[in-house]
C-alpha positions in Angstrom: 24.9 24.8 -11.2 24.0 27.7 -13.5 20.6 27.9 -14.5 19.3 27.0 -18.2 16.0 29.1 -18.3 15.5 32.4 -16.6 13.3 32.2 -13.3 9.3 32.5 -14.0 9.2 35.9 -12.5 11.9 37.0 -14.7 9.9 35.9 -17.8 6.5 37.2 -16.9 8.1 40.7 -15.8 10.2 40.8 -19.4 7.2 39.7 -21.5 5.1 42.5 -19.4 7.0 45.0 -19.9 8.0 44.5 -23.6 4.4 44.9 -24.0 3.9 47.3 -22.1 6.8 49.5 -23.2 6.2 49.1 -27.1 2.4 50.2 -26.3 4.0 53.1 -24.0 6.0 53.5 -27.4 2.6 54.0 -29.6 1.0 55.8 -27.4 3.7 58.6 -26.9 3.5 59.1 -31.0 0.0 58.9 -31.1 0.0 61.6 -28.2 2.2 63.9 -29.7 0.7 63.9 -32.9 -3.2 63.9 -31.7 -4.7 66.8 -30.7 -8.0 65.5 -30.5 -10.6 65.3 -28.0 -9.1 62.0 -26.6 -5.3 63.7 -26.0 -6.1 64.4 -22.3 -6.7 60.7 -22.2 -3.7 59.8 -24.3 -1.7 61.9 -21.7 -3.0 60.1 -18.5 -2.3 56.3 -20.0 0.9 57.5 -20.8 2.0 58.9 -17.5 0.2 56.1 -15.7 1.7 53.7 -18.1 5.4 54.8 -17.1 4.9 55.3 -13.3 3.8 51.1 -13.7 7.0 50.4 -15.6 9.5 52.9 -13.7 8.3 50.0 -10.7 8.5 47.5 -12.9 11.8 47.7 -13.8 13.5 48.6 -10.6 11.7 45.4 -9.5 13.4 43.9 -12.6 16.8 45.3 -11.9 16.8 43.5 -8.5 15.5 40.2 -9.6 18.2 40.0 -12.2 21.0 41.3 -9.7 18.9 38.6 -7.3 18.7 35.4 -9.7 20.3 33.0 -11.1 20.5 33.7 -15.0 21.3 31.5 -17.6 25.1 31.9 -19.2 25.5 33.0 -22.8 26.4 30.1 -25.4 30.0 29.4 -25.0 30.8 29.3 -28.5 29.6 33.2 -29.0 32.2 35.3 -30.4 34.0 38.0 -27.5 32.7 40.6 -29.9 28.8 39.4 -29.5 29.2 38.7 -25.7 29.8 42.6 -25.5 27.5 43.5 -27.5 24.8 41.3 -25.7 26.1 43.2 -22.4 26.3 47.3 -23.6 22.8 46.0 -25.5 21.5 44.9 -22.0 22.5 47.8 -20.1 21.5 50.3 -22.7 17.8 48.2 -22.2 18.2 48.9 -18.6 19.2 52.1 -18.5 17.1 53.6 -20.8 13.7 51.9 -19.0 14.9 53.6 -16.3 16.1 56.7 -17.6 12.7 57.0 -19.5 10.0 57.5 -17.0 12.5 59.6 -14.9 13.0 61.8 -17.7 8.6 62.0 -18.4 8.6 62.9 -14.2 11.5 65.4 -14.8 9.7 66.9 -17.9 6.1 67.2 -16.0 8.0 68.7 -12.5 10.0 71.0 -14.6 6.6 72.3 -17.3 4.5 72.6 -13.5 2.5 69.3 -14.8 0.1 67.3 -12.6 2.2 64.1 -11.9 0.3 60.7 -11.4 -0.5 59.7 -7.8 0.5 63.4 -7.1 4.0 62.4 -7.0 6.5 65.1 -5.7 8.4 67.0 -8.5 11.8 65.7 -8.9 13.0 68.7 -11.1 12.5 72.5 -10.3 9.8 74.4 -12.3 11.8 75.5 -15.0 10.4 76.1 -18.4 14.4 76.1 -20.2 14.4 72.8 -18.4 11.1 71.3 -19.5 12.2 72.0 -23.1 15.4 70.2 -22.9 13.7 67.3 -20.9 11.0 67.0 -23.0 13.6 67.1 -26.1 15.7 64.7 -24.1 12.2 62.2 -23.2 12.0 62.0 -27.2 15.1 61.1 -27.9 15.6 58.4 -25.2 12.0 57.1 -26.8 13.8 56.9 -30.7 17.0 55.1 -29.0 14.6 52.8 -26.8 12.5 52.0 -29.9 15.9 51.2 -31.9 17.4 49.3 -29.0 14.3 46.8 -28.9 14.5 46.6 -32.9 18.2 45.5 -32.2 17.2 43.4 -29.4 14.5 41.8 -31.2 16.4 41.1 -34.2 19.4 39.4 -32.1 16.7 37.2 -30.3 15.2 36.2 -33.5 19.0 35.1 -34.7 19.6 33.2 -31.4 16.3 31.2 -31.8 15.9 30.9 -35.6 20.1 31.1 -36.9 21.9 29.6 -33.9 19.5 27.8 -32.4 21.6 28.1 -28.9 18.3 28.1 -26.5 18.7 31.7 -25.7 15.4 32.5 -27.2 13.9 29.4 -25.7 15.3 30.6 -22.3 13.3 33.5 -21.8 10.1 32.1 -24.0 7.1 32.5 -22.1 4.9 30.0 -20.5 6.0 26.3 -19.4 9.3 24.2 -20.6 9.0 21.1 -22.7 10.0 17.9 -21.0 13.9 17.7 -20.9 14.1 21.7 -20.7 
């Protein structure tokens, strides 16, 4: 038997990080663009904030590899199912690929890394500027990839009304759920 709601851990861990990553997302503007006395502590939240999510989400990667998930309606178009699955991976790979690339950019610029983590990239200031360029760009394509993902949730809860929405909605099911 499939299941109809994703499990409780998978719910708390998507609703944590989508907070968590659209704040990761403000704060990396606001750090960019503020020079001002609080930038040093804009920097810190920021690195701290995406060592917490680079765990997060490998701990999400196995838990959805690990799981039980519920199925996609049946009556979605071929076209949507694969768009729901290169959406999903995309997700994935770029909350993965996003911290690596910030730990890349601060091994390669000779940064402090949080937790004194060991550099994963040589010190290499050519490097740093493309991983740094690179760390942006992910950030844009994240940012449009939740819009996307957002916008497709809203359709499956308010449009279709197939229970995909409803099936990773936080907090307790209603009765017959």
């Amino acid at each position: 038997m499939s299941a109809t709601v994703f499990h409780p851990l998978a719910r708390l861990l998507h609703w944590l990080m989508a907070v968590l990553i659209l704040a990761m997302l403000f704060i990396g503007v606001s750090m960019v663009a503020d020079l001002s006395p609080r930038h040093p502590w804009l920097v810190e939240l920021h690195k701290a904030t995406g060592l917490a999510l680079l765990v997060l989400v490998i701990l999400r990667i196995v838990l959805r590899l690990s799981l039980a998930h519920p199925p996609l309606p049946r009556d979605l178009p071929p076209l949507q199912r694969l768009a729901a699955g290169a959406s999903h991976l995309l997700l994935y790979g770029l909350m993965l690929a996003m911290p690596l690339l910030g730990w890349a950019m601060l091994s390669a610029g000779g940064y402090p890394r949080p937790l004194q983590l060991p550099a994963i990239a040589p010190h290499d200031l050519q490097l740093y500027a493309v991983l740094r360029q690179a760390h942006g760009w992910a950030g844009y394509l994240l940012f449009a990839t939740v819009l996307v993902h957002l916008g497709a949730a809203l359709v499956h809860g308010l449009v279709r009304r197939d229970g995909v929405l409803r099936s990773m909605w936080p907090g307790p099911l209603r009765r017959g759920e």
